[in-house]
C-alpha positions as CSV (number, residue, x, y, z in Angstrom):
1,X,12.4,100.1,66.2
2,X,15.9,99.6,65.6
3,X,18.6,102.5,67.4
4,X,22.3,102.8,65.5
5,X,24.8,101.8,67.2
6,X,27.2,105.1,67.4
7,X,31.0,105.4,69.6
8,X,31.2,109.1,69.9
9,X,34.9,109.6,69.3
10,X,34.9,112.1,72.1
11,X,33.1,109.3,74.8
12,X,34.9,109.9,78.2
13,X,36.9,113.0,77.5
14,X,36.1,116.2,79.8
15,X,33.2,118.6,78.8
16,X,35.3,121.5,79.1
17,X,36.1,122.7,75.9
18,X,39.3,123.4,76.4
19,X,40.1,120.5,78.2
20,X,38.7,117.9,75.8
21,X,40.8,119.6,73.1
22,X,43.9,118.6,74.7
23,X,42.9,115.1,75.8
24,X,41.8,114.7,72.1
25,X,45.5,115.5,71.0
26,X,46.7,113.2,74.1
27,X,44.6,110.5,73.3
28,X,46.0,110.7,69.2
29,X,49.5,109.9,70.9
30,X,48.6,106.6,72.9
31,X,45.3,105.4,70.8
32,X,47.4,103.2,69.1
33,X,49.8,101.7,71.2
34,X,50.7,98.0,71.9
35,X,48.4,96.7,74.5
36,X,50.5,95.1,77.4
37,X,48.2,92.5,79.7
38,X,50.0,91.5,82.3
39,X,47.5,90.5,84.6
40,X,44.6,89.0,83.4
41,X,42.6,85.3,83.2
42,X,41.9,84.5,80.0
43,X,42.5,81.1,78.9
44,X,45.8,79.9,77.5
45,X,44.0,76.7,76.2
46,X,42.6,79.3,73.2
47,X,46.1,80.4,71.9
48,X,47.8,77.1,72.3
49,X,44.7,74.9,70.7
50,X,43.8,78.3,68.5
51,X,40.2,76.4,68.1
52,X,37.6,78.7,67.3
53,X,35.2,80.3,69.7
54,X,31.8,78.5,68.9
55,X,29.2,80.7,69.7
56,X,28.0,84.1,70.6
57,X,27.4,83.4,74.2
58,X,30.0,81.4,74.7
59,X,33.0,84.1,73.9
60,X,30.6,87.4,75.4
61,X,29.0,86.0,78.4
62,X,29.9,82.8,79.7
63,X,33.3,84.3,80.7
64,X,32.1,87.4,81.7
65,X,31.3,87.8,85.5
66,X,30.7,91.3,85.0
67,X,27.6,90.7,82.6
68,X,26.3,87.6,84.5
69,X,26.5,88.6,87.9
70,X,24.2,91.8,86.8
71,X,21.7,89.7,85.2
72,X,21.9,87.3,88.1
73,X,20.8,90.3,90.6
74,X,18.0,90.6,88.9
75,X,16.8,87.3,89.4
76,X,17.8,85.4,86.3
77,X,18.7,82.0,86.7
78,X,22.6,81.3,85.7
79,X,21.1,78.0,84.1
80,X,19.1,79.9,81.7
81,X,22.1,82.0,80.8
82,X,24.1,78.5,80.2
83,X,26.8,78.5,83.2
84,X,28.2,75.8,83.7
85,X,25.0,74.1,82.2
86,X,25.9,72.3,78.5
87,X,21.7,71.5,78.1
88,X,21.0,75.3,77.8
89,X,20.7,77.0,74.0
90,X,23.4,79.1,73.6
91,X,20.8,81.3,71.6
92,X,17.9,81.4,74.3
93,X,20.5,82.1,76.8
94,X,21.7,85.1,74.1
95,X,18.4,86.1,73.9
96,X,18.3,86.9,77.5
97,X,21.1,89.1,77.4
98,X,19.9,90.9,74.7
99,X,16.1,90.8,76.6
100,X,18.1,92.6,79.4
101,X,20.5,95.0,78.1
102,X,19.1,97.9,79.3
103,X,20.2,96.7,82.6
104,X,24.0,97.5,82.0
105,X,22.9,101.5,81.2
106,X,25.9,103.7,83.0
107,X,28.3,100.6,83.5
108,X,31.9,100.1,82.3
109,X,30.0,96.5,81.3
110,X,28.1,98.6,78.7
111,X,31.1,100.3,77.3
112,X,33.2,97.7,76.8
113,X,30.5,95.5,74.9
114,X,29.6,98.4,72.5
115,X,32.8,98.4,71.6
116,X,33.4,94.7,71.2
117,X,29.7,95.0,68.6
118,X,30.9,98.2,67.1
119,X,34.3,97.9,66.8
120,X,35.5,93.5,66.9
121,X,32.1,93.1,64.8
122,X,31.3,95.8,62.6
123,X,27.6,96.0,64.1
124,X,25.8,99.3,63.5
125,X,22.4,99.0,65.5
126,X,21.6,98.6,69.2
127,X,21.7,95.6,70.8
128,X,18.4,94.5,72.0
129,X,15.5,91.9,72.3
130,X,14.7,93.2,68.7
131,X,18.3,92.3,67.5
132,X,19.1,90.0,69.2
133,X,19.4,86.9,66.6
134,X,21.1,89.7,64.4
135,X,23.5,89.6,67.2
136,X,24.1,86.5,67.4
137,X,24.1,84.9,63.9
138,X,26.6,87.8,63.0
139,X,29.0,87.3,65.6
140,X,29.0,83.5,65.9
141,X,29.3,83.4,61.7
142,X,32.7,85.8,62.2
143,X,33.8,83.2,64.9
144,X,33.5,80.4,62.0
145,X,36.5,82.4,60.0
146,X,40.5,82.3,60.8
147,X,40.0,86.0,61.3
148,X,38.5,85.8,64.4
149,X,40.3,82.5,65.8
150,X,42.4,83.2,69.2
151,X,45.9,83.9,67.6
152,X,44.6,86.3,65.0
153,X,42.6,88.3,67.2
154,X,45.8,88.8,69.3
155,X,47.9,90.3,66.3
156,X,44.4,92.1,65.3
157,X,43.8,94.0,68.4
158,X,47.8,94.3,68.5
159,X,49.0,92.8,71.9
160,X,52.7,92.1,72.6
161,X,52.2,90.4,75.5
162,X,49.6,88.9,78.0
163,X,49.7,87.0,81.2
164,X,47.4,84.0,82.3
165,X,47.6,82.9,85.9
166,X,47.8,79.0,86.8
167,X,48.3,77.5,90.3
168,X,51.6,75.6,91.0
169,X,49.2,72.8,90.4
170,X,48.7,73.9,86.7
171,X,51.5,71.7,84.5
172,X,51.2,74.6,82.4
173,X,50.8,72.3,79.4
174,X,48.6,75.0,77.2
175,X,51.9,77.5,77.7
176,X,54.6,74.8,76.8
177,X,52.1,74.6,73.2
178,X,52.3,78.5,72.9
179,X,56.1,78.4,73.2
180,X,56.7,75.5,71.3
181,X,54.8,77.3,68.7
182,X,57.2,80.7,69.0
183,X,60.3,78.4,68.8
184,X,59.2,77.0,65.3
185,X,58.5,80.4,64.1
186,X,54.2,79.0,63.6
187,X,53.2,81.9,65.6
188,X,54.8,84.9,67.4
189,X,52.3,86.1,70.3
190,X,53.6,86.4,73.4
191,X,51.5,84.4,76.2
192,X,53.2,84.0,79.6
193,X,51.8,82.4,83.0
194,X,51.6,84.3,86.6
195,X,52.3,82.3,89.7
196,X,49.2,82.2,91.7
197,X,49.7,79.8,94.8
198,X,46.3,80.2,96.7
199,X,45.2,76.9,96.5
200,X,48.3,75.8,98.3
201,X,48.6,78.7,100.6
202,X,45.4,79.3,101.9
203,X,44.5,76.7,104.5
204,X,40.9,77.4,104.0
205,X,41.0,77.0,100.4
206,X,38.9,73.9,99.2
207,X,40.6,70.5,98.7
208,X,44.2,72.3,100.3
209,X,45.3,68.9,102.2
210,X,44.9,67.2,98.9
211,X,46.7,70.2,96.8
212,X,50.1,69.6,99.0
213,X,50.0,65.9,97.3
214,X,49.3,67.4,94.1
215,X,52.3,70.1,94.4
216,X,54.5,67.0,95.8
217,X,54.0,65.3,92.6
218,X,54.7,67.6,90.4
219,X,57.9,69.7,92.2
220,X,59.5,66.1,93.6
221,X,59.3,67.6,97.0
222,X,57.3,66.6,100.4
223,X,54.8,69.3,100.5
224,X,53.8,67.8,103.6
225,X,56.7,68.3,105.9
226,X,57.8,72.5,106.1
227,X,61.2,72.2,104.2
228,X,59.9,70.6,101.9
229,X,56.9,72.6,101.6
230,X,58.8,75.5,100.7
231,X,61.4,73.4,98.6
232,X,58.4,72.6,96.6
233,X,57.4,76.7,96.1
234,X,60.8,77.2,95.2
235,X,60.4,74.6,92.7
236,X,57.5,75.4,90.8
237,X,58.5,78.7,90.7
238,X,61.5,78.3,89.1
239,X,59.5,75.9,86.4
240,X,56.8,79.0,86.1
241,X,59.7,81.7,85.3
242,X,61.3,79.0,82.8
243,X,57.8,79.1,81.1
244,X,57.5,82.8,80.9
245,X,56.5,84.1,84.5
246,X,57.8,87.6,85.6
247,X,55.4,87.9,88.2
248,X,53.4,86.1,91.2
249,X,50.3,87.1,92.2
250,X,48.2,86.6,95.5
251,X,44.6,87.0,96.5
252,X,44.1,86.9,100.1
253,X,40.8,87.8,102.4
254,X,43.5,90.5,103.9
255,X,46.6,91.8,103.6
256,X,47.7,90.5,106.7
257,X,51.6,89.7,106.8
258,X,54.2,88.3,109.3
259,X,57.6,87.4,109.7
260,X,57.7,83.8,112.3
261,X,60.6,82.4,113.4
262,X,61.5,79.0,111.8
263,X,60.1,76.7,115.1
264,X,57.0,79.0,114.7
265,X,56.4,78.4,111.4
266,X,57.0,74.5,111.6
267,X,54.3,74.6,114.5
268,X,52.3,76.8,112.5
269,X,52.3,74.2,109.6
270,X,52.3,71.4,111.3
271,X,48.4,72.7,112.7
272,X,47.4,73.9,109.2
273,X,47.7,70.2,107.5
274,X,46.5,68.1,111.0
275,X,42.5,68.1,109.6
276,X,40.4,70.9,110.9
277,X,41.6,74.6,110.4
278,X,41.2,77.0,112.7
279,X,40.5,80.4,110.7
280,X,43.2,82.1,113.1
281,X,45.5,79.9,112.1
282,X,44.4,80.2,108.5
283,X,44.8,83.8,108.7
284,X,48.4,83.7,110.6
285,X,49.6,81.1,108.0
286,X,48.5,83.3,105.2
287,X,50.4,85.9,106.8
288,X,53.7,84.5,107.2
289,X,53.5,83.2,103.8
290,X,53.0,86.6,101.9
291,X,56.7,87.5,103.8
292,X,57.7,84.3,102.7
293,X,57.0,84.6,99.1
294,X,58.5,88.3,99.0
295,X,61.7,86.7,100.4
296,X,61.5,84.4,97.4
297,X,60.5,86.9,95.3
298,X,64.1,89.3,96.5
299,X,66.4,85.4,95.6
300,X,64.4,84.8,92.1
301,X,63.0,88.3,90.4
302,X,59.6,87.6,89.7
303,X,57.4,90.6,91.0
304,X,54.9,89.8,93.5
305,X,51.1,91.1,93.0
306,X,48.9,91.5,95.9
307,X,45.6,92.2,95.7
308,X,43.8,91.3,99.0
309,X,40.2,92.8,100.5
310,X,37.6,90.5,98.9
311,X,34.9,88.7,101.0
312,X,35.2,85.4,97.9
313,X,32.1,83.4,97.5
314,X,29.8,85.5,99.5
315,X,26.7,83.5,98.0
316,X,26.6,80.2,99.7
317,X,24.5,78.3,97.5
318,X,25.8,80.2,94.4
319,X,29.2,78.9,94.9
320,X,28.0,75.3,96.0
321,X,26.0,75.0,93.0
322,X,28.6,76.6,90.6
323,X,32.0,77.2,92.4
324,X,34.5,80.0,92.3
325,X,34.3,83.0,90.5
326,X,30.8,83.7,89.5
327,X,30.8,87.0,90.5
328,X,30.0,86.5,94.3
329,X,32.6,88.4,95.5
330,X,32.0,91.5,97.9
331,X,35.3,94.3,98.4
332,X,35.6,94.7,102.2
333,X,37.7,97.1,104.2
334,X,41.0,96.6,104.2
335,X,44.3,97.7,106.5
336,X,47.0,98.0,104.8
337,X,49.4,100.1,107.6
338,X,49.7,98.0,110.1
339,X,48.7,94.6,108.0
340,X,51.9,95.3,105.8
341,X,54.5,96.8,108.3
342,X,55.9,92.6,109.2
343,X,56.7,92.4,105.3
344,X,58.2,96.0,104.5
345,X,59.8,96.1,107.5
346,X,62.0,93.0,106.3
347,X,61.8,93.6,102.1
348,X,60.5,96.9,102.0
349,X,63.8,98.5,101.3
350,X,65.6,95.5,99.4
351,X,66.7,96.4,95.6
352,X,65.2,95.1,92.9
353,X,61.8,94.0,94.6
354,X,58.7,95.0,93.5
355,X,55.3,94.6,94.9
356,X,52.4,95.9,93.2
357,X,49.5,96.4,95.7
358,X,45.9,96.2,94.5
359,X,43.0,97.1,97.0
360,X,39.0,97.0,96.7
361,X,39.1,99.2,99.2
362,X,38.8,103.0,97.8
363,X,38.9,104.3,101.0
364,X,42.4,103.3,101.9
365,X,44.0,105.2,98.9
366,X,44.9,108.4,100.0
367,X,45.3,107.6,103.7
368,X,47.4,104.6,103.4
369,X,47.9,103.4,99.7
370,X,49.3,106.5,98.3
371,X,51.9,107.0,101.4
372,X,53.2,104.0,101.3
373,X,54.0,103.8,97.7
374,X,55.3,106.8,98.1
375,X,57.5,106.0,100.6
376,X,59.2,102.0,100.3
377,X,61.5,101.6,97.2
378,X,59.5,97.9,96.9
379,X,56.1,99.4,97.1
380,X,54.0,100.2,93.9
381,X,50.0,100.6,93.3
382,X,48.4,98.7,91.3
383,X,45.5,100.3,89.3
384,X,41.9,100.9,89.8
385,X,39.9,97.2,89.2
386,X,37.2,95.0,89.7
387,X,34.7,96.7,90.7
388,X,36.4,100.2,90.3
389,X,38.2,99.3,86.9
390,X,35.2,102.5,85.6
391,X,35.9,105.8,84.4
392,X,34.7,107.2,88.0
393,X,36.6,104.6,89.5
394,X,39.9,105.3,87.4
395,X,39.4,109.4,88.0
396,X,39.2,108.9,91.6
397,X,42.1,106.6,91.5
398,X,44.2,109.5,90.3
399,X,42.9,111.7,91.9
400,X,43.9,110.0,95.3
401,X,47.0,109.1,94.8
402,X,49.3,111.1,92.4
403,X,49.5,114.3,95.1
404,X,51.1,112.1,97.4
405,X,52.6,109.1,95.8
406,X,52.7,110.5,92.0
407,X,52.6,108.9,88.4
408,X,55.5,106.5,88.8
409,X,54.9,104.5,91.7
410,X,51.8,103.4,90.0
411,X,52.2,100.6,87.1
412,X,49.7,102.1,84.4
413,X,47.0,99.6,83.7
414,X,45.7,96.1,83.5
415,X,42.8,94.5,82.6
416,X,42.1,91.6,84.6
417,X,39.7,90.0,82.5
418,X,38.6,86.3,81.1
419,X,36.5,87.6,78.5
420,X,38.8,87.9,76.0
421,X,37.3,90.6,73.3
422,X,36.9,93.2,76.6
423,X,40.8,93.3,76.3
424,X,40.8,96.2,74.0
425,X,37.7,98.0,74.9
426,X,39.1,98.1,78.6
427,X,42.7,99.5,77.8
428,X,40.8,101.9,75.2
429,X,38.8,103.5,78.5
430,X,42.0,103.6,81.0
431,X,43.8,105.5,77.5
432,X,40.7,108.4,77.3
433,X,40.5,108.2,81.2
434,X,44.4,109.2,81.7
435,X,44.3,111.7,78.8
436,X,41.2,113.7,80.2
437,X,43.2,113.6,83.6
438,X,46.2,115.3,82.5
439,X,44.4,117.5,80.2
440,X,42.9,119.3,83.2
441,X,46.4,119.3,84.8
442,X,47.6,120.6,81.6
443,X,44.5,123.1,81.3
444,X,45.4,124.8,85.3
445,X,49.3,124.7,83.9
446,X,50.2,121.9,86.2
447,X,51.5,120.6,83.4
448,X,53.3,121.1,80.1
449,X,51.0,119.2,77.3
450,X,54.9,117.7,76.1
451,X,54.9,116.3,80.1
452,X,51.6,115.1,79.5
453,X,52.0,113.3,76.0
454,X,54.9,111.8,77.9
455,X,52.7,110.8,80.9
456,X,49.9,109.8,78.8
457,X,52.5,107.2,76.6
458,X,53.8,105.8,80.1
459,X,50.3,105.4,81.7
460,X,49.4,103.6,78.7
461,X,52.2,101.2,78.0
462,X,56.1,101.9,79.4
463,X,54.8,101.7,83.0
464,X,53.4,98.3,83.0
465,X,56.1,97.1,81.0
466,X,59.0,98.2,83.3
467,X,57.0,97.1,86.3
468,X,55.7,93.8,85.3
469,X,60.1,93.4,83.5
470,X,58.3,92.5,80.4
């Protein structure tokens, strides 16, 4: 038996009566809004190529670590669902998403692909074993027309600007496409690059002797002796901002920071590229160069994203069979007080900096986050994500933090996806989130509902822009 496929128009706002009145009016105000991305993974190869998407499974799951790494608890192989394995059939591997979609009851997973069926694909039933190859020949016959090729689902879904993130190994060739395309006047969407120098700051990163070659090559600097090293960051940042870049963005086990002398940090560097690593040196390195790149960040404007607390590749054989990013990775608890004193201490205070600070940890945002951002002139918080990117997740987010560090040392949202098509569906949860928020500070006169239209406009869109100088 087939089940339609209904978005209640009300989904997310407050039972109360009163309350969901007023988000309902908020949410008329910000519904349709620009979407700004400005941290996020998605693939600048699909706007510069502007190829279409081939398959079903191929733009909904493959990308998806949220849907895969569900199905993969519950013992289904990664090969049958066709990562990184070109022998599977896209359909069979559809089929068992389909077979297990029950799974994804209660997630943010299951609200965001409703509304990629009901809303990207005009699909009316459930999705299910029963629908399954409804599913998929409907979608994958849209992905066959112009409508639904990269560029013009970017106008469609109506956003002004999104940011990749490439490694200062990345030539960025797929951007320099996209802009060549803006200059000529072929196409106007706005796609910009982050700086993400892990690979080349993390000692304990795979294959990081053999990135410093790599990031010689490409800046003209020795990446193997410290100047140069850091001649080379300043390089490649400089080509990243001429390509787009307003912001860096760093993903470290901690948020460890320190501030070495210059003989220190020669020593220091001199042990991280001799062969074997030890992890406290690792750790120390990583350190130093988070108050490095804030220094760098004060000389050339780009805003520094940190977003540290994530035990990466926690699966052994997961991530030796299939790599990086397959949804492996575990939040761990995270100090943030004592980690980041070294850094603020130096750049904390210094105009025009930014740092937007991310956490996995929950517990760390009204005893540490919130006081801190709402203290340092740098300091901002990033949003609830991965993991905690959920309407609980996003209510106890402001609930945590606004007492202490308010609206505006927070930067509204982002999305931080690779699946492309969740874009929308995620910015259309933090919009109904937010407004239900400030209705009940509207409903116990905390607020006047002009403050919170205000609010709920800024949340959605001015925040992230001014943050993120976009």
């Amino acid at each position: 038996m087939t089940r339609p496929l209904n978005l209640h128009p009300d989904r997310l706002f407050p039972s109360d009566p009163a309350q969901r009145d007023i988000a309902r009016r908020l949410y008329a105000e910000v519904a349709r809004l620009p979407i700004v991305s400005p941290h996020g993974h998605t693939d600048p190869s699909w706007f510069a190529a502007n190829a279409p998407f081939g398959n079903a499974a191929e733009l909904l799951l493959h990308p998806d670590h949220y849907v895969f790494r569900m199905l993969y608890s519950q013992g289904i192989s990664l090969d049958a669902l066709g990562i990184r394995n070109p022998d599977a059939d896209p359909r069979e591997s559809w089929r068992l998403f389909a077979q297990n979609y029950h799974l994804f009851r209660g997630t943010p997973t299951r609200m965001w692909m409703d509304w990629v069926f009901a809303e990207a694909f005009g699909i009316d039933v459930q999705f299910d074993a029963a629908t399954s190859d409804l599913y998929y020949d409907r979608i994958t016959e849209a992905l066959a027309t112009d409508a639904f090729r990269p560029r013009a689902l970017f106008d469609r879904f109506d956003i002004e600007v999104i940011a990749t993130t490439e490694s200062p190994l990345d030539a960025l060739e797929h951007h320099a496409v996209v802009r060549a395309a803006n200059q000529s006047g072929e196409w106007g969407g706005r796609v910009i690059t982050a700086y993400r120098p892990d690979p080349v700051v993390d000692p304990e990163f795979e294959g990081f002797y053999a990135n410093l070659a790599r990031l010689s090559d490409l800046s003209g600097e020795d990446a193997y002796s410290y100047s140069g090293y850091l001649a080379a960051h300043r390089n490649r940042r400089t080509f990243f901002a001429e390509m787009g870049a307003t912001s860096t963005d760093h993903g470290h086990p901690t948020a460890a920071t320190a501030d070495l002398t210059k003989t220190e940090a020669e020593a220091l560097f001199a042990r991280v590229t001799r062969g074997e690593v030890r992890a406290a040196d690792a750790e120390l390195f990583r350190a130093h160069m988070l108050t490095v790149m804030a220094g760098m960040s004060v000389d050339d404007g780009l805003v520094m994203q940190i977003h540290p607390g994530s035990f990466r590749n926690h699966n052994p054989w997961l991530f030796d069979h299939y790599g990086r990013d397959k949804g492996a990775d575990i939040p761990m608890a995270t100090d943030y007080v004592h980690a980041l004193r070294p850094l603020l201490g130096k750049y904390g205070n210094a105009a025009g900096l930014t740092i937007i600070l991310f956490t996995l940890d929950e517990t760390s945002y009204a005893r540490e986050l919130a006081p801190l951002a709402g203290h340092y002139p740098a300091l901002k918080l990033g949003p609830a994500w991965w993991f905690h990117d959920s309407p609980e997740g996003m209510r106890r987010f402001r609930n945590q933090t606004t007492e202490t560090a308010g609206f505006y040392n927070s930067v509204g949202f982002n999305d931080d996806t690779r699946a492309f098509l969740s874009i929308p569906a995620r910015h259309d949860v933090a919009r109904r989130i937010d407004c239900g928020f400030l209705a009940q500070l509207v409903a116990e006169h905390r607020l006047e509902e002009w403050e919170a239209a205000e609010l709920a406009t800024d949340l959605s869109y001015n925040l992230a822009k001014a943050a993120y100088k976009l």
